[in-house]
C-alpha positions as MATLAB code, in Angstrom:
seq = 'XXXXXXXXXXXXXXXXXXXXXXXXXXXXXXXXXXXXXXXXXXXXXXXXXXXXX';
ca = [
      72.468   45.236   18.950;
      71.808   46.694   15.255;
      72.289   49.926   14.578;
      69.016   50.693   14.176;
      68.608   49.511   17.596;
      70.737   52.095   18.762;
      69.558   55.039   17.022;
      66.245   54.044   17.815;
      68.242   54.102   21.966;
      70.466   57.204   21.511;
      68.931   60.556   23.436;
      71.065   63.717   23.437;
      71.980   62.748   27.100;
      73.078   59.916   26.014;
      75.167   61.231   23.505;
      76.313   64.450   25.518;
      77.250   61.939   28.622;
      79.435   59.396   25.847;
      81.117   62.639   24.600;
      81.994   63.694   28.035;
      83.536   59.993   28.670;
      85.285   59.879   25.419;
      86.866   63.146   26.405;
      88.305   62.264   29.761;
      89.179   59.429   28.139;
      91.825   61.241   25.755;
      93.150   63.213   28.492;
      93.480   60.061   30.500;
      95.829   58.918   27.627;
      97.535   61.821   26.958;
      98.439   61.900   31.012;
      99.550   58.394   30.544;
     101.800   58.842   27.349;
     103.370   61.156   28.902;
     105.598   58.005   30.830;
     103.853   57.270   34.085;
     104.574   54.125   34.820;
     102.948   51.230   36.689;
     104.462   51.961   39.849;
     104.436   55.545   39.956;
     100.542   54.993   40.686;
     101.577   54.600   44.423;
     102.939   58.115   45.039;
     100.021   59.734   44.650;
      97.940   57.120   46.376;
      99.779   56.407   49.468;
     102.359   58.793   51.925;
     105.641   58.249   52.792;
     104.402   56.097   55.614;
     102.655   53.750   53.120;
      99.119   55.069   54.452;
      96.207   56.461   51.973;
      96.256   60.067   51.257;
];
C-alpha cells in the first residue's frame, strides 16, 4: 500500500482506534519490563488446583 493509499484510507476513527492500540501497547511493555517472566503467566491464569480462574 502507498502512502497515498493510506491517507486517502485513514478516518479519525481510524486514527483515534490505532492511538488507543498503540497505547495499551506501551503499557503492555512497560508491565512486561518490569520482569514477568514466561511462566509467571500461569498464576494469574490458573488456581492452585491448576483450574481457570
Amino acid at each position: 500500500m502507498t502512502e497515498t493509499a493510506k491517507h486517502e484510507n485513514s478516518t479519525p476513527e481510524i486514527e483515534a482506534r490505532i492511538r488507543k492500540i498503540q497505547e495499551i501497547r506501551r503499557r503492555c511493555r512497560d508491565l512486561l519490563r518490569d520482569g514477568l517472566s514466561a511462566t509467571e503467566h500461569g498464576d494469574f491464569l490458573y488456581d492452585e488446583n491448576g483450574l481457570p480462574k
